[in-house]
C-alpha positions in Angstrom: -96.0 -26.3 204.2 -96.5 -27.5 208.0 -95.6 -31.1 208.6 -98.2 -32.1 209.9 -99.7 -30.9 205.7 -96.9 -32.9 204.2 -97.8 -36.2 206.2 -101.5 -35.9 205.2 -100.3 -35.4 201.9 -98.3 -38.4 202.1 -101.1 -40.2 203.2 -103.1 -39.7 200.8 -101.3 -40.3 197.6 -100.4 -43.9 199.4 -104.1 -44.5 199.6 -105.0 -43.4 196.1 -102.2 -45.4 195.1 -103.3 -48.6 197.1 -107.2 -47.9 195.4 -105.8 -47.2 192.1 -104.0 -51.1 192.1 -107.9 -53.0 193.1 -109.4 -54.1 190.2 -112.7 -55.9 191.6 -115.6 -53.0 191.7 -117.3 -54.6 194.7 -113.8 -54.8 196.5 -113.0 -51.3 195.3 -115.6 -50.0 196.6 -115.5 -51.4 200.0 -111.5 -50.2 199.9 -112.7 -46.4 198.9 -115.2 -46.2 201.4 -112.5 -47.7 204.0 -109.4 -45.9 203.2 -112.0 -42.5 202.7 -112.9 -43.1 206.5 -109.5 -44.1 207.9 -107.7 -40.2 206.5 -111.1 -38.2 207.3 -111.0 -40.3 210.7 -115.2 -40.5 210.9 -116.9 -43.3 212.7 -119.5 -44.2 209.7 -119.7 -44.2 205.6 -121.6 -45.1 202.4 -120.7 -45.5 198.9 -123.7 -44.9 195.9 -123.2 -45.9 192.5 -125.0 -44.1 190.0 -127.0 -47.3 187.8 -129.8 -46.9 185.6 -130.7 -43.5 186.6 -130.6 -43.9 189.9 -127.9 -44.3 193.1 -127.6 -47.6 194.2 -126.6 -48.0 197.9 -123.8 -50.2 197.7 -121.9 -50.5 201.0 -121.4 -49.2 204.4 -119.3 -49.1 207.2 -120.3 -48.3 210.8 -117.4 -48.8 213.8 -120.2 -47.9 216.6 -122.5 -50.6 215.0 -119.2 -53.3 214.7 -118.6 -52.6 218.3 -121.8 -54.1 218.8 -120.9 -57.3 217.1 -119.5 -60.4 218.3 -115.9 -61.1 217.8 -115.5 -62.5 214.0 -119.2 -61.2 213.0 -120.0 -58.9 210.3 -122.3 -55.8 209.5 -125.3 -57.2 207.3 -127.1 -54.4 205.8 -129.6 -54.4 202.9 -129.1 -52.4 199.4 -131.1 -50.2 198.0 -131.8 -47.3 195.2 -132.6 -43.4 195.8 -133.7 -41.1 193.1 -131.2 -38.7 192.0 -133.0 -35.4 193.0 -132.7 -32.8 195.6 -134.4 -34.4 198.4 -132.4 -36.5 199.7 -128.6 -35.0 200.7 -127.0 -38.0 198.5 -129.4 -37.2 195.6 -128.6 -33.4 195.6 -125.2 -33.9 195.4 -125.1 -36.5 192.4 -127.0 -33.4 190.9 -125.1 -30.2 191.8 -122.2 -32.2 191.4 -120.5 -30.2 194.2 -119.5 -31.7 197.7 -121.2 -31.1 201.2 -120.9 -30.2 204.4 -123.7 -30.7 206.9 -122.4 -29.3 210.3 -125.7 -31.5 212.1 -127.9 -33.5 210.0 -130.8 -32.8 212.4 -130.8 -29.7 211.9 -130.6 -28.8 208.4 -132.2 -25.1 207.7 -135.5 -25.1 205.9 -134.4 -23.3 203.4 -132.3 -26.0 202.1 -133.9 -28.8 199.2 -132.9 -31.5 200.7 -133.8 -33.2 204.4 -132.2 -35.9 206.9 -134.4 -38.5 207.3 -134.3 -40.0 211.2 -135.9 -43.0 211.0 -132.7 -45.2 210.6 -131.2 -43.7 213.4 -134.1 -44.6 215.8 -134.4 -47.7 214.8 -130.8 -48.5 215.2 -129.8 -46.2 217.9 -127.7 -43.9 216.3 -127.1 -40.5 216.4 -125.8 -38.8 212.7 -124.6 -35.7 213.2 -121.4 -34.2 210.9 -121.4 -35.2 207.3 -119.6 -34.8 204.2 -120.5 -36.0 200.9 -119.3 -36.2 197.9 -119.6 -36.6 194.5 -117.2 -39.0 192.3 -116.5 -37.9 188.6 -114.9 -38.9 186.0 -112.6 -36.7 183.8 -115.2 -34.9 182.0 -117.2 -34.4 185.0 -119.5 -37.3 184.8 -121.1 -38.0 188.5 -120.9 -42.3 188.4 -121.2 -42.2 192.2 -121.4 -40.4 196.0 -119.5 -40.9 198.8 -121.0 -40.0 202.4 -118.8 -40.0 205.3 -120.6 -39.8 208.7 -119.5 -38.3 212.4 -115.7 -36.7 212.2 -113.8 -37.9 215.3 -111.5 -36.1 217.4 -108.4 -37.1 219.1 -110.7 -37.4 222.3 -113.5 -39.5 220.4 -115.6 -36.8 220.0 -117.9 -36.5 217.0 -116.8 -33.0 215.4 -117.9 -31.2 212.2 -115.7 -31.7 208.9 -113.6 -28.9 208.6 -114.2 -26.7 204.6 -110.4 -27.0 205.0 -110.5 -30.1 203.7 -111.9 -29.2 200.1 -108.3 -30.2 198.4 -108.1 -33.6 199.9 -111.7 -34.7 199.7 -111.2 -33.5 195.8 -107.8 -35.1 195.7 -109.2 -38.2 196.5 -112.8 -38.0 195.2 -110.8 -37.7 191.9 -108.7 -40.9 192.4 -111.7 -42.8 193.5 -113.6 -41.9 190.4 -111.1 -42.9 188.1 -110.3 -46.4 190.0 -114.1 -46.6 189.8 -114.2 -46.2 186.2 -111.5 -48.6 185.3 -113.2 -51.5 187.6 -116.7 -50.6 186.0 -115.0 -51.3 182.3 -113.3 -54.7 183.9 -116.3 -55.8 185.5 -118.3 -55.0 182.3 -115.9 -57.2 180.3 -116.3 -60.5 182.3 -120.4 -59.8 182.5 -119.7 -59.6 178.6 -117.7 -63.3 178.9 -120.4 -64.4 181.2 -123.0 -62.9 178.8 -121.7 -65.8 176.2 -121.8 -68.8 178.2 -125.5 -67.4 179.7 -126.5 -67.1 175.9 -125.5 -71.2 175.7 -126.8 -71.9 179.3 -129.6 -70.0 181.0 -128.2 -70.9 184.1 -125.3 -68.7 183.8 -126.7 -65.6 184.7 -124.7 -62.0 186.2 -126.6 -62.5 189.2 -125.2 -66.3 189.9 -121.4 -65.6 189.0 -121.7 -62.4 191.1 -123.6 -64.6 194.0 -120.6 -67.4 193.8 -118.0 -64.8 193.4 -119.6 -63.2 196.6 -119.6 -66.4 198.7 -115.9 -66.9 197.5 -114.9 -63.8 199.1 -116.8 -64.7 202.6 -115.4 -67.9 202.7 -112.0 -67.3 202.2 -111.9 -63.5 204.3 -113.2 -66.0 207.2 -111.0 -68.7 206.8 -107.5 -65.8 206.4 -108.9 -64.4 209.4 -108.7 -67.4 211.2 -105.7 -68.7 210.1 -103.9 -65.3 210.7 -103.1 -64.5 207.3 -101.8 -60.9 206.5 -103.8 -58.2 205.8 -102.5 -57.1 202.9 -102.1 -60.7 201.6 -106.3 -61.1 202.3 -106.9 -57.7 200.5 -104.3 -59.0 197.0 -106.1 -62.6 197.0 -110.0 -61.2 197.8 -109.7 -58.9 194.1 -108.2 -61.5 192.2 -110.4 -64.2 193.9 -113.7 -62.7 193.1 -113.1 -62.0 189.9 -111.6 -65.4 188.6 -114.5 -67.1 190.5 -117.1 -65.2 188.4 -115.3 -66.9 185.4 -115.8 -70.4 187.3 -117.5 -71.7 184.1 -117.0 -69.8 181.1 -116.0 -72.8 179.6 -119.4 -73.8 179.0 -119.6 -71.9 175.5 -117.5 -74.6 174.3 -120.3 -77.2 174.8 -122.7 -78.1 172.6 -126.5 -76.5 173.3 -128.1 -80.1 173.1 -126.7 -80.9 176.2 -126.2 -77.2 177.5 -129.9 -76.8 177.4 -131.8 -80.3 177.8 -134.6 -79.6 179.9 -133.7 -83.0 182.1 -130.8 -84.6 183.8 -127.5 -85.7 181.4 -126.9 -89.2 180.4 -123.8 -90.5 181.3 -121.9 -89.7 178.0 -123.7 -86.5 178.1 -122.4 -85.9 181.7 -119.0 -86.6 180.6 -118.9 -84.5 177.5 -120.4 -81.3 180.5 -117.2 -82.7 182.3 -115.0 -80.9 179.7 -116.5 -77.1 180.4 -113.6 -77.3 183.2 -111.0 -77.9 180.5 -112.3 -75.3 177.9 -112.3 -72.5 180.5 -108.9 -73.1 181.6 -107.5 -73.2 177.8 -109.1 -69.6 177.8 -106.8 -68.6 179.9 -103.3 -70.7 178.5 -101.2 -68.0 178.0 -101.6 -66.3 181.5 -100.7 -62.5 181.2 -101.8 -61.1 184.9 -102.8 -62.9 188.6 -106.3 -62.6 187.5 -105.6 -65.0 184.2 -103.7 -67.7 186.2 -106.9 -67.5 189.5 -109.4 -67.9 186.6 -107.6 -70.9 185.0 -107.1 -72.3 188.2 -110.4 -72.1 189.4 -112.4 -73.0 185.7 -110.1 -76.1 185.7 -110.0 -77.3 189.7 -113.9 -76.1 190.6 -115.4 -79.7 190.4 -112.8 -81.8 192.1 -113.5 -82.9 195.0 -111.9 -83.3 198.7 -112.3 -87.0 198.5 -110.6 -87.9 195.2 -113.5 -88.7 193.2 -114.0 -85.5 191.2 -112.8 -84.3 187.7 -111.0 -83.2 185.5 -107.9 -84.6 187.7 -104.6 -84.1 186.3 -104.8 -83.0 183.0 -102.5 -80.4 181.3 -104.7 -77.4 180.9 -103.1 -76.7 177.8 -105.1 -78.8 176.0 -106.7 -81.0 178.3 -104.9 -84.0 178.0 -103.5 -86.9 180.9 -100.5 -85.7 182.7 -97.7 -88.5 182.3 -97.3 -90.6 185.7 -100.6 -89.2 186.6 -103.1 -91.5 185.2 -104.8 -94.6 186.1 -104.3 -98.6 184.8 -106.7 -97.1 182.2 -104.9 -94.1 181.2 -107.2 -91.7 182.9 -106.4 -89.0 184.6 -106.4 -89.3 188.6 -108.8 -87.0 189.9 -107.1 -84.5 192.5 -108.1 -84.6 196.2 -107.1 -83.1 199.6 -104.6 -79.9 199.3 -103.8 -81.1 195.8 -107.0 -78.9 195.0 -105.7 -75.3 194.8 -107.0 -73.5 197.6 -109.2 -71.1 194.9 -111.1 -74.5 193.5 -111.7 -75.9 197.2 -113.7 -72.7 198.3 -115.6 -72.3 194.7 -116.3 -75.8 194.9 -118.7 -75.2 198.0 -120.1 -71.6 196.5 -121.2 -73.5 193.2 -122.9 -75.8 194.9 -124.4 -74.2 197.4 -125.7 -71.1 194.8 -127.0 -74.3 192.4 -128.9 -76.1 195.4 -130.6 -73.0 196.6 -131.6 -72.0 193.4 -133.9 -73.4 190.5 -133.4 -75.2 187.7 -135.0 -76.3 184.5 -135.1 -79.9 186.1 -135.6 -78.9 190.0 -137.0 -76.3 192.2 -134.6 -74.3 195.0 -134.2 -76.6 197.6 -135.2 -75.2 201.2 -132.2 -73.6 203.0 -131.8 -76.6 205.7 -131.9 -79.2 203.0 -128.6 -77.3 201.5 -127.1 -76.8 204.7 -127.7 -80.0 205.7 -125.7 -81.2 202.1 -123.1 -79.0 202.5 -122.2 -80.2 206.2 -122.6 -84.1 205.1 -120.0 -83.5 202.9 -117.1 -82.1 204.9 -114.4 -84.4 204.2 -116.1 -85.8 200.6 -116.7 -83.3 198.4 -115.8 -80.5 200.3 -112.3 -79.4 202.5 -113.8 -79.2 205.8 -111.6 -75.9 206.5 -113.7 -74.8 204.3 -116.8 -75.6 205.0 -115.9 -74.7 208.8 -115.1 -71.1 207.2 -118.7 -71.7 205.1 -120.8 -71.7 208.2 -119.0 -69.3 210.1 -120.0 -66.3 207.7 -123.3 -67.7 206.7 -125.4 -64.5 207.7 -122.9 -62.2 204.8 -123.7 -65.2 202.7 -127.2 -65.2 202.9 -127.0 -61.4 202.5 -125.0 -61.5 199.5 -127.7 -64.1 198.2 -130.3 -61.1 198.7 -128.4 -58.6 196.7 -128.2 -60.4 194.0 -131.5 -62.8 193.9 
């Protein structure tokens, strides 16, 4: 075997490895279709997951289109579902189930069942031209997704063909991606499943709000690391674990009763204090912490309401069982709300995607407020309710946020 074999080989059991550790779908599949581009070395991908009979679109990268961006900005792009057929390239191969390589995508022989279609391209001034794609199985040959690299580059930057020379890598690591796929899909199905409960108790707790607050979590905090020159393998650790401990952010509400869960008005004030004790309940779910994901998900169901300023709650209370912590209570024996950095950093940033996901969205006692109403709110308190880090780090990734809102209204 050539050297040059052995270090690709290398390579790529270290990035199935790194895949195979992310438990997160969305991050997963962000990861795949990153480390996929970075050994195939192509300028451009996408990554489809096979959902109710269809392939949803689920992310893509594009290095010509970041170029374009200004320093610290984003790609926003909108999702969407294809058929699984032969027309489109994607489709065909989620039905063949075998890989392809398109030498030029504008010129695809006739002959062929599936087309290119240009219309992107022009309207974003792109030019696709090599592509391989990919089908991700499971064990027994189930296709649960596609991934569609775009443009090969060359050492001299020049957008080549994928080589059929490839075949045992691209199935090397279509294989790997599958099964890290698989495993996040069961993970992710168990906290919708937790989530499930609490939504049963309060309507408000749907998939599509944990997975909106979860989403803005991840912004926040990727913008605020970025800027405070945090590692990159740090960022990548904390954004898994961090997404899916903020989805928990209020499981604890199948602990409270449905007469104040579901009144179809504003709580009373011992009504408002009983709803204070959801924060409690979800951290005693998580009291005998076996993994990083168990101690982010009792730290953010417990420390999601304080506030910046000191007036929030639970405070300090042993999470154990909810009650004061010695030396930390007030002349009437309650516990002293937290404030500042004595928030954990994961409360302070799902403080501000709570409330930001609750304002712009209805409720049985409100309608959605209109976005500069919430922005407004959210700015007035920097320094109160929120860490103004934070809501620094808020604003500066607002457009991902408002896409994420999209993707899962």
């Amino acid at each position: 075997m050539k050297r040059s074999e052995q270090d690709k080989l290398k390579s790529l059991i270290l990035l199935s490895n790194e895949i195979s550790e992310v438990k997160d779908l969305d991050i997963l599949m962000d990861r795949i279709l990153s480390s996929a581009r970075e050994f195939f070395n192509c300028d451009a991908g996408s990554i489809y997951i096979k959902q109710n009979g269809k392939l949803l679109f689920s992310y893509t990268q594009n290095d010509t289109f970041s170029s374009r961006l200004k320093p610290g900005e984003k790609l926003i792009y909108s999702t969407f579902t294809i058929p699984i057929n032969h027309q489109s390239i994607a489709g065909h191969v989620a039905c063949t189930g075998e890989f392809l390589i398109i030498k030029d995508a504008y010129f695809i022989p006739k002959t062929r069942p599936y087309h290119f279609d240009r219309s992107f391209d022009q309207s974003a001034h792109y030019r696709t031209q090599s592509m391989l794609t990919v089908p991700l199985k499971t064990s027994i040959g189930k296709v649960i997704g596609v991934l569609q690299l775009i443009n090969a580059i060359d050492e001299k930057k020049n957008t080549v063909s994928f080589r059929k020379d490839m075949e045992p890598y691209v199935l090397y690591f279509a294989n790997n991606a599958a099964a890290a796929l698989e495993r996040a899909q069961l993970t992710r199905a168990i906290l919708l499943r937790m989530i499930k409960m609490a939504e049963l108790r309060d309507p408000k707790e749907t998939g599509n709000h944990v997975n909106r607050v979860a989403g803005y979590s991840i912004e926040i905090y990727e913008a605020w690391a970025n800027k405070n020159s945090v590692s990159q393998t740090i960022m990548d650790k904390t954004k898994d674990t961090l997404r899916m401990a903020a989805m928990l952010h209020d499981v604890g509400k199948v602990a409270i009763s449905d007469l104040i869960l579901k009144k179809p008005a504003r709580f009373t004030e011992e009504e408002y204090n009983i709803m204070k004790q959801h924060t409690v309940f979800g951290a005693m779910l998580f009291q005998d912490p076996s993994s990083d994901l168990d101690n982010a998900a009792r730290e953010v169901a417990l420390n999601h309401h304080e506030r910046f300023d000191g007036k929030g709650y639970p405070g300090y209370v042993n999470p154990m069982n909810g009650e004061p912590i010695p030396d930390k209570t007030d002349e009437n024996g309650d516990p002293i709300p937290k404030k500042g950095t004595e928030i954990p950093i994961f409360g302070r940033i799902v403080a501000i995607s709570d409330v930001y996901d609750a304002l712009s969205s209805s409720r049985v006692y409100k309608e959605a407020w209109d976005e500069d109403r919430v922005l407004a709110i959210i700015r007035e308190e920097s320094g109160k309710q929120f860490d103004p880090e934070f809501v620094e780090a808020f604003f500066s990734c607002l457009p991902s946020i408002k896409s994420l809102a999209e993707r899962y209204s």
